[in-house]
C-alpha positions as CSV (number, residue, x, y, z in Angstrom):
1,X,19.0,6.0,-7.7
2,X,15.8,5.1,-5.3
3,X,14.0,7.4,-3.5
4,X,12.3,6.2,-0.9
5,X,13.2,3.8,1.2
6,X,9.8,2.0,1.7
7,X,8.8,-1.6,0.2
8,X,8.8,-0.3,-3.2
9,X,12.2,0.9,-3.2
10,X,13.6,-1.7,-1.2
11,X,12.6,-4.3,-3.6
12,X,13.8,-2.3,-6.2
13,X,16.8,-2.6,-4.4
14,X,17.3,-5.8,-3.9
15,X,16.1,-6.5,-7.0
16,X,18.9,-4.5,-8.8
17,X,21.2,-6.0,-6.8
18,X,20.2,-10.0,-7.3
19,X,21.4,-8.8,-11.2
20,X,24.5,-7.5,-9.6
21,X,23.6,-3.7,-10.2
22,X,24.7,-0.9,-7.7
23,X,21.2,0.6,-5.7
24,X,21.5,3.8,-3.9
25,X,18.4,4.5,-1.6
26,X,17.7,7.7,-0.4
27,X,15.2,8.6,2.5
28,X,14.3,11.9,4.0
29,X,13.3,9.7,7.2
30,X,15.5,8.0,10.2
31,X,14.9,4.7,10.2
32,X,13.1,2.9,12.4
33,X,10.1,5.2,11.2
34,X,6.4,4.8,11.8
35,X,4.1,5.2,8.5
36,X,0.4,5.4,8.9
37,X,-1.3,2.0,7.6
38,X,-3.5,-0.7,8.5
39,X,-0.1,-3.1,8.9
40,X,-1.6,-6.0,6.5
41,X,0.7,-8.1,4.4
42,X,-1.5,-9.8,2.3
43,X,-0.5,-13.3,0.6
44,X,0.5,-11.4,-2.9
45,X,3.3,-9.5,-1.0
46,X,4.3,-12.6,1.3
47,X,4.5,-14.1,-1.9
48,X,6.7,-11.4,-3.4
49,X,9.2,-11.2,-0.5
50,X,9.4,-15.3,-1.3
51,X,10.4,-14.5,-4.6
52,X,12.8,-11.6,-4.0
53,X,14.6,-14.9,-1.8
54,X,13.7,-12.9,1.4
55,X,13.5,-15.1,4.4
56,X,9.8,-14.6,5.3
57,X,9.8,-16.8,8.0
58,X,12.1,-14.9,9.8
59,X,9.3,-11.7,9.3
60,X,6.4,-14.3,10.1
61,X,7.9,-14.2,13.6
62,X,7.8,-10.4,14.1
63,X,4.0,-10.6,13.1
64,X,0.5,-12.3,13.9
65,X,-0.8,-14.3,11.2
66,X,-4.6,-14.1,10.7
67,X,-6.2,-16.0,8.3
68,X,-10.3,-14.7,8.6
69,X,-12.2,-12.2,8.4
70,X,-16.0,-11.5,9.8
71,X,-17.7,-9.0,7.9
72,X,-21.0,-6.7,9.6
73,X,-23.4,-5.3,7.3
74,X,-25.1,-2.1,8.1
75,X,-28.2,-3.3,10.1
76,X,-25.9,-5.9,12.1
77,X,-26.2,-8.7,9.6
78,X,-22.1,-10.5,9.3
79,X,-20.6,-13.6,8.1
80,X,-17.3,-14.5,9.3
81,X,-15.0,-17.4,8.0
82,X,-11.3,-17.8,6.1
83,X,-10.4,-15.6,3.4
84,X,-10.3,-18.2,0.8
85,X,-14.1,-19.0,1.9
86,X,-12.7,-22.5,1.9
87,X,-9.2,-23.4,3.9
88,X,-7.0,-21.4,6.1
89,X,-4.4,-21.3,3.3
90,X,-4.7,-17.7,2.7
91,X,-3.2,-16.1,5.6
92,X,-2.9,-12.6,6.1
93,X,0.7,-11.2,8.6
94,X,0.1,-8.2,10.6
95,X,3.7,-6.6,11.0
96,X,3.7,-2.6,12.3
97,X,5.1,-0.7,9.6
98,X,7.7,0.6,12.1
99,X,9.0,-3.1,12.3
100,X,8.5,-4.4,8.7
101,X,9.8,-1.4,6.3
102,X,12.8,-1.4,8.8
103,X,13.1,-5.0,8.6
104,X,12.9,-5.0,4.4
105,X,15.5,-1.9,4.8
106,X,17.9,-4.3,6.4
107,X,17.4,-6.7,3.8
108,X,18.4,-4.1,1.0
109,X,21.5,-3.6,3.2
110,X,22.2,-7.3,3.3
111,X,22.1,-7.3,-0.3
112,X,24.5,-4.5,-0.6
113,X,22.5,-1.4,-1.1
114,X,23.9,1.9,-0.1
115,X,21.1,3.8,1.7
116,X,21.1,7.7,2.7
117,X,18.5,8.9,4.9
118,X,17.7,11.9,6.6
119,X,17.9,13.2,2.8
120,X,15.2,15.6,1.0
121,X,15.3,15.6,-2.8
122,X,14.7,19.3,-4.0
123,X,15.0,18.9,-7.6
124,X,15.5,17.1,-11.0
125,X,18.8,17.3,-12.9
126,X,17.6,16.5,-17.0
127,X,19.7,16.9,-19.9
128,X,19.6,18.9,-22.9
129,X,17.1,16.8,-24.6
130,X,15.1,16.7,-21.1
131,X,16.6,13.2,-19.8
132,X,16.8,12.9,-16.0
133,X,20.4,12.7,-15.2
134,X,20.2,12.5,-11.5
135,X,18.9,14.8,-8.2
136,X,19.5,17.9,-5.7
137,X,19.4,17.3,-2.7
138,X,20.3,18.4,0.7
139,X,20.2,17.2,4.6
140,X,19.7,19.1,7.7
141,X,21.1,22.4,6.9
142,X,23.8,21.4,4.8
143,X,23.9,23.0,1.1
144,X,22.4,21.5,-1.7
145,X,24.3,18.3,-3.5
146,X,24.0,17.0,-6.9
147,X,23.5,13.4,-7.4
148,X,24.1,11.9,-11.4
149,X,22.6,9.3,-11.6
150,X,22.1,6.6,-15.1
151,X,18.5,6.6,-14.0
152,X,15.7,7.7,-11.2
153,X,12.8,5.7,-9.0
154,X,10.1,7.5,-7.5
155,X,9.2,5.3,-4.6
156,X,8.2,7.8,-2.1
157,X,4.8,7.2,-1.2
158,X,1.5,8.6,-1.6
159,X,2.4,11.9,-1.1
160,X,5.2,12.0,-3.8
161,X,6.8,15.2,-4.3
162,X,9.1,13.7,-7.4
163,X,6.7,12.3,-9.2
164,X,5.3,15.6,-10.1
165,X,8.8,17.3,-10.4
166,X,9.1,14.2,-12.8
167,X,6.2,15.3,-14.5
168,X,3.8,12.8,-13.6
169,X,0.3,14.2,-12.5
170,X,-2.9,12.6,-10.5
171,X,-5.5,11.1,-13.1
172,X,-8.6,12.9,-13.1
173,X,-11.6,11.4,-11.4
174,X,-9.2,8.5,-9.7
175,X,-10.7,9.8,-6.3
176,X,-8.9,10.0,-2.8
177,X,-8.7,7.5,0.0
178,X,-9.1,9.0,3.2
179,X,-8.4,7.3,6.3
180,X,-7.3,7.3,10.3
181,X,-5.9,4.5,12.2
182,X,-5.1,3.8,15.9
183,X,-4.1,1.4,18.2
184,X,-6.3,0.2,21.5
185,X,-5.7,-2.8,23.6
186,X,-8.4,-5.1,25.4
187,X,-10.7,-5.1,22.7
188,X,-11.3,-9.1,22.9
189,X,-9.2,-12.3,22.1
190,X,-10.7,-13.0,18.2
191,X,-7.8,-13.4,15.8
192,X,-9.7,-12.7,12.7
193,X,-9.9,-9.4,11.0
194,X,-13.4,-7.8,11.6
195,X,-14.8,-5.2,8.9
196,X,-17.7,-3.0,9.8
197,X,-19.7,-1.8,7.2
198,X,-21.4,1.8,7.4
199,X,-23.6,4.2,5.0
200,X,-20.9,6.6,6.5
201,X,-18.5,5.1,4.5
202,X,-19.2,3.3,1.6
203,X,-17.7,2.3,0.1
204,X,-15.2,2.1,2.5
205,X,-15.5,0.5,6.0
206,X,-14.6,0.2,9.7
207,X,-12.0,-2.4,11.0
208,X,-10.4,-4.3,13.8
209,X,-7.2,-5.6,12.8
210,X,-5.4,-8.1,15.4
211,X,-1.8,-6.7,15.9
212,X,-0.1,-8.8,18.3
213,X,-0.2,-9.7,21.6
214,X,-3.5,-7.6,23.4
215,X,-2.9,-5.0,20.5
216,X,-5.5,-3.9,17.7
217,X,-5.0,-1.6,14.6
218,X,-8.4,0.2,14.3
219,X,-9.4,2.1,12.0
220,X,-11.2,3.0,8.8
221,X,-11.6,4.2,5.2
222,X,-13.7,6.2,2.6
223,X,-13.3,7.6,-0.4
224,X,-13.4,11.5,-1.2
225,X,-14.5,11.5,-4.9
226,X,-12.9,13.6,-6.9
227,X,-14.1,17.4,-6.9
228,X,-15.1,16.9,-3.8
229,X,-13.9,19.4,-1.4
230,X,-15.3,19.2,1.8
231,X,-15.1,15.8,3.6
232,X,-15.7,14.5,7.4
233,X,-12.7,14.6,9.5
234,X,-11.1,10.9,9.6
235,X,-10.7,11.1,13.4
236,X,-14.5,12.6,14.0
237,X,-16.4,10.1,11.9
238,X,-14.4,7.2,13.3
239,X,-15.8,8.4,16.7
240,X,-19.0,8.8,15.6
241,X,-19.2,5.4,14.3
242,X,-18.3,4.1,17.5
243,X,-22.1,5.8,19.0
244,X,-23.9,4.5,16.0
245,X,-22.9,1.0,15.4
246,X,-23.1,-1.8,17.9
247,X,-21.1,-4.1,16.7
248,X,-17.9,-1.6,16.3
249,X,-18.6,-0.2,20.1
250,X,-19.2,-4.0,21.2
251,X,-15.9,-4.8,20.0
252,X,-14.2,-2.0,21.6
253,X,-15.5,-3.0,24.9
254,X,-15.1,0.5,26.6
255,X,-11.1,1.0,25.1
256,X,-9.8,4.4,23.8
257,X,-8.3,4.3,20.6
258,X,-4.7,5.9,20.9
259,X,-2.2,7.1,18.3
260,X,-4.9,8.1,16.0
261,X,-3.5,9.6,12.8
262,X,-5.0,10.3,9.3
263,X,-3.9,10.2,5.9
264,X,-4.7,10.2,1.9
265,X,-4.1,7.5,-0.6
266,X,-4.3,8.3,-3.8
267,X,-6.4,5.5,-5.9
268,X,-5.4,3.2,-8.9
269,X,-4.6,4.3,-11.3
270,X,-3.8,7.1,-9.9
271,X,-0.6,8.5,-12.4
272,X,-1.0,9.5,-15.7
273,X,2.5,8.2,-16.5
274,X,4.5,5.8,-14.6
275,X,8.0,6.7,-16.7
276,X,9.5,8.8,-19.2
277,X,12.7,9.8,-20.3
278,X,15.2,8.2,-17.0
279,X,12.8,8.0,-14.7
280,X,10.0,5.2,-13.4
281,X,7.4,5.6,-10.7
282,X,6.3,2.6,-8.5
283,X,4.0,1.8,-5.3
284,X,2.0,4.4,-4.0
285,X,4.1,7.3,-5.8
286,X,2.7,5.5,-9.1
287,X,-1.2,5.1,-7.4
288,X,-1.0,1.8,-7.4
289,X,-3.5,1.4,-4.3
290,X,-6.3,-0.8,-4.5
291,X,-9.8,1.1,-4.7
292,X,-11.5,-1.2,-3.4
293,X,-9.7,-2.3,0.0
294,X,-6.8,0.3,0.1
295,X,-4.4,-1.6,0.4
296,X,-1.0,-1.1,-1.2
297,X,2.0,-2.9,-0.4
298,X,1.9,-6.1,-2.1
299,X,1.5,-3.5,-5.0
300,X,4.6,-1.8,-3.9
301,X,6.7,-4.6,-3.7
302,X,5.7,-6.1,-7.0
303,X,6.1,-2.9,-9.6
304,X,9.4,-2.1,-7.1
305,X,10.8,-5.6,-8.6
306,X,9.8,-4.7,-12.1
307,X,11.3,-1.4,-11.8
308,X,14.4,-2.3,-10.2
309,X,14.7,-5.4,-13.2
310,X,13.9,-2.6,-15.5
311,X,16.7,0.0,-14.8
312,X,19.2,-2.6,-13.8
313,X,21.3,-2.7,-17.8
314,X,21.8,0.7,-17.2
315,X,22.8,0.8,-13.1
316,X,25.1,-1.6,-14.4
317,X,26.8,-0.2,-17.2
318,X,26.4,4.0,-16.4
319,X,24.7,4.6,-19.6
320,X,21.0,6.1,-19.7
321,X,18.4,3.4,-19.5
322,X,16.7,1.9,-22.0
323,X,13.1,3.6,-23.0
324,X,12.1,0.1,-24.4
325,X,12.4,-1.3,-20.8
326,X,11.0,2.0,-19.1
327,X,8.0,1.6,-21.3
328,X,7.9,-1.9,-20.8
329,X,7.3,-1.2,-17.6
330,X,4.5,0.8,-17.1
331,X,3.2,-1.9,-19.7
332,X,3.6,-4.4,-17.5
333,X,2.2,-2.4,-14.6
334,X,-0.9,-1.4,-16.1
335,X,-1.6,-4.2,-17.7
336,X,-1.5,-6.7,-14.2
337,X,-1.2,-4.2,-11.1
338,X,-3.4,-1.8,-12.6
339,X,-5.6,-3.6,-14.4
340,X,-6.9,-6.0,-11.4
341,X,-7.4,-2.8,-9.6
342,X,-10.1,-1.2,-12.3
343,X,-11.7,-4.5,-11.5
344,X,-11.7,-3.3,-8.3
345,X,-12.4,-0.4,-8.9
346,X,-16.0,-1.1,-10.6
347,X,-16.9,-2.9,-7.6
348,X,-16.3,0.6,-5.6
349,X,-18.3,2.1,-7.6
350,X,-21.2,-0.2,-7.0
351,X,-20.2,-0.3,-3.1
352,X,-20.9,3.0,-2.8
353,X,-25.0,2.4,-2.7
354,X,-26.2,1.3,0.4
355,X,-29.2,-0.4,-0.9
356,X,-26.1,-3.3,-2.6
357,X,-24.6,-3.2,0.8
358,X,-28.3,-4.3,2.0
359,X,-29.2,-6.4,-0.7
360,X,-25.8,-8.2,0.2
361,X,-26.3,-9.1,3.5
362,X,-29.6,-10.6,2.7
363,X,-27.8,-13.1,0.5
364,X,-24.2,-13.5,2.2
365,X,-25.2,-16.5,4.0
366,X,-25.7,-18.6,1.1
367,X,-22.1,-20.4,0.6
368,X,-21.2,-18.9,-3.0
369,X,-21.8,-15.5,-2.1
370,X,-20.0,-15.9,1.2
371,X,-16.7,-17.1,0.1
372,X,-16.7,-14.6,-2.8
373,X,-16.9,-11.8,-0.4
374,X,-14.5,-13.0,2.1
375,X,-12.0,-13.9,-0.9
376,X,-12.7,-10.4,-2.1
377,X,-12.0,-8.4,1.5
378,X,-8.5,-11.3,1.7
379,X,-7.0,-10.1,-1.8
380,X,-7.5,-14.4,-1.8
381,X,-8.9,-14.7,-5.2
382,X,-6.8,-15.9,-7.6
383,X,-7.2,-12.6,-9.9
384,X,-6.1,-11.1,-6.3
385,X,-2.9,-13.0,-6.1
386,X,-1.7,-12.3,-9.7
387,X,-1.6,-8.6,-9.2
C-alpha cells in the first residue's frame, strides 16, 4: 500500500507493477491537484521516467524545455550560458505540477494500479511484535476503515503525517527550506532560467523560471536553520527583494506576481530512518530534498522505484516483506540519493557567507568556474545525474 499519490508513489507504483505486483495508491487529494513547487524536471528525473518505460516525449509536449540558466550575483555581477557549461544537452522541462503528477497518476493507472483518493490515513495497524500490517483510514465523513496490507510506503510529501506515525522523526540540525512561489506573465521572452542571488537569502536565491507560453514561475528560497524560530515571511521578503535588486524588478517589468503561496521542505537527510519493520519512506516524506537547490522530484522518482522494487516479493506473494530488502533500501538511498545531497549540503553551508557569494562573482567569468556553477544550479554534473 502507497500513500501518496505524487511522483514518489507513482513510480513506486509502476514500478511494482512492471514485476507484476498489485499497487494500491491512496491520496487524500482530488486529482487534478495543484502542489506548490518551482515545476522543474531536471534531467535525473527525465531520465528516471525513461527508465520506468514512461513515454516522456508525450510529457515533453505538455512542458517548455529550457536548457540555461543566467545567474546575478549580489552587486549585479551574472553569467548566463547552458547548464552543462558546455552543450545544450542538459535540458531542464517545466511541467505545472497540476499537469505532470496528474499525468504520472495516469501512467500508474495505465499500468494497472488501483488508486483511492479523497482518503486521509488516521493510523497504523502493527502486529504483536510491532510489524505494520496495514492502515485506518476514512473519507469525507464516512467511518473509519481498516486496510491490511503485506507492507506500507510513505510517499506523502514533505509534510508527512505517517512517517512519524511510522516512527520516523526529522534529523536534528537538517534545517528547513522555506519558500513562496507565484506566477506573473509579461515578464520578457528569455527562455533560460534566471537565479538572483541576495544576502537576504543565502544561501538560497531568487528565480524566474519560464513556464510556458507568456507564463513565469517566480519565486524563491532560504533556509531556516534549525532552532531557529522566527523567520521573514516567504511572501514579504519576495516583495522586498523586488525594491532592492535591479535585476529581479528589471525582469518583472512592472507585473504582479499572482497565486503566491509558501511552503517548507524539509532538507536531506532529513529522516532518521527511511524503514523498519513493514514500512519504507521515500521522496520528500523520507527528506530527500536537495540542500543546496531544493529540488526534489527526480529524488522522488528514483527512491520511489527502489521502494516499489523493494516491497514487490511481498505485494506479490501476501507475506510480510523482507527486512533484508527494506534495509537494503535505505542502504541504497543513503548511500546515492543521500549521499550526493551532503555534498550538497557542504556547499550550503559555505553559500551561506556573502563574502563567497562575492568572491564568486569576481571569478565566474573565467570559463572553469563558469560551467561549474551553471552545472551545479542544472543538477548537470555527472555526480548530479547519478543521484
Amino acid at each position: 500500500m502507497i500513500v501518496g499519490a505524487g511522483p514518489g508513489g507513482c513510480a513506486a507504483a509502476i514500478a511494482l507493477r512492471r514485476r507484476g505486483a498489485p499497487a494500491h495508491l491512496l491520496d487524500r487529494a482530488r486529482f487534478p491537484r495543484d502542489k506548490v513547487c518551482g515545476d522543474v524536471l531536471l534531467p535525473a528525473a527525465l531520465d528516471a521516467l525513461r527508465d520506468l518505460g514512461l513515454p516522456v516525449e508525450e510529457l515533453r509536449r505538455l512542458g517548455t524545455v529550457c536548457h540555461g540558466a543566467r545567474i546575478v550575483f549580489p552587486g549585479g555581477r551574472d553569467i548566463s550560458g547552458p547548464f552543462d557549461g558546455v552543450s545544450r544537452d542538459a535540458q531542464w522541462l517545466i511541467v505545472r505540477r497540476l499537469v505532470f503528477d496528474n499525468w504520472l497518476l495516469d501512467r500508474a493507472r495505465d499500468a494497472g494500479a488501483r488508486v483511492t483518493e479523497e482518503t486521509e490515513v488516521t493510523g497504523v495497524r502493527r502486529s504483536g511484535d510491532g510489524a505494520v500490517t496495514g492502515l485506518t483510514m476514512r473519507r469525507g465523513s464516512r467511518r473509519e476503515q481498516v486496510l491490511e496490507s503485506s507492507g506500507v510506503l510513505a510517499a506523502d510529501g514533505a509534510s508527512s503525517r505517517l512517517a512519524g506515525l511510522l516512527g520516523s522523526r526529522p534529523v536534528s540540525g537538517a534545517g528547513l527550506g522555506v519558500a513562496a512561489r507565484g506566477y506573473a506573465r509579461g515578464v520578457g521572452a528569455a527562455a533560460e532560467v534566471e537565479v538572483h542571488l541576495a544576502k537576504e537569502t543565502l544561501p538560497g536565491c531568487v528565480w524566474v523560471v519560464p513556464a510556458g507560453g507568456d507564463s513565469w514561475n517566480v519565486g524563491l528560497g532560504y533556509v531556516r536553520a534549525a532552532g531557529r524560530r522566527s523567520a521573514p515571511a516567504p511572501a514579504a521578503l519576495l516583495g522586498a527583494l523586488r525594491e532592492s535588486l535591479p535585476g529581479f524588478r528589471e525582469r518583472l517589468n512592472g507585473s504582479a506576481v499572482e497565486d503566491l503561496r509558501g511552503w517548507f521542505l524539509p532538507l536531506a537527510p532529513g529522516r532518521d530512518r527511511l524503514h523498519g519493520r513493514g514500512w519504507l519512506l521515500a521522496g520528500d516524506a523520507a527528506g530527500l530534498i536537495d540542500p543546496l537547490t531544493g529540488h526534489g522530484i527526480h529524488n522522488a522518482i528514483r527512491s520511489g522505484v527502489l521502494a516499489g522494487e523493494a516491497l514487490a516479493p511481498a505485494a506479490s506473494s501476501g507475506e510480510a516483506p523482507d527486512p533484508a530488502l527494506l534495509a537494503a533500501y535505505e542502504a541504497t538511498v543513503r548511500g546515492t540519493i543521500v549521499k550526493q545531497a551532503m555534498r550538497h549540503g557542504v556547499l550550503r553551508r559555505l553559500m551561506r557567507h556573502p563574502s563567497l557569494a562575492t568572491a564568486l562573482s569576481l571569478v565566474a567569468g573565467w570559463t572553469p568556474v563558469k560551467r561549474r556553477l551553471l552545472a551545479v544550479v542544472g543538477h548537470a554534473a555527472p555526480g548530479a545525474r547519478a543521484a
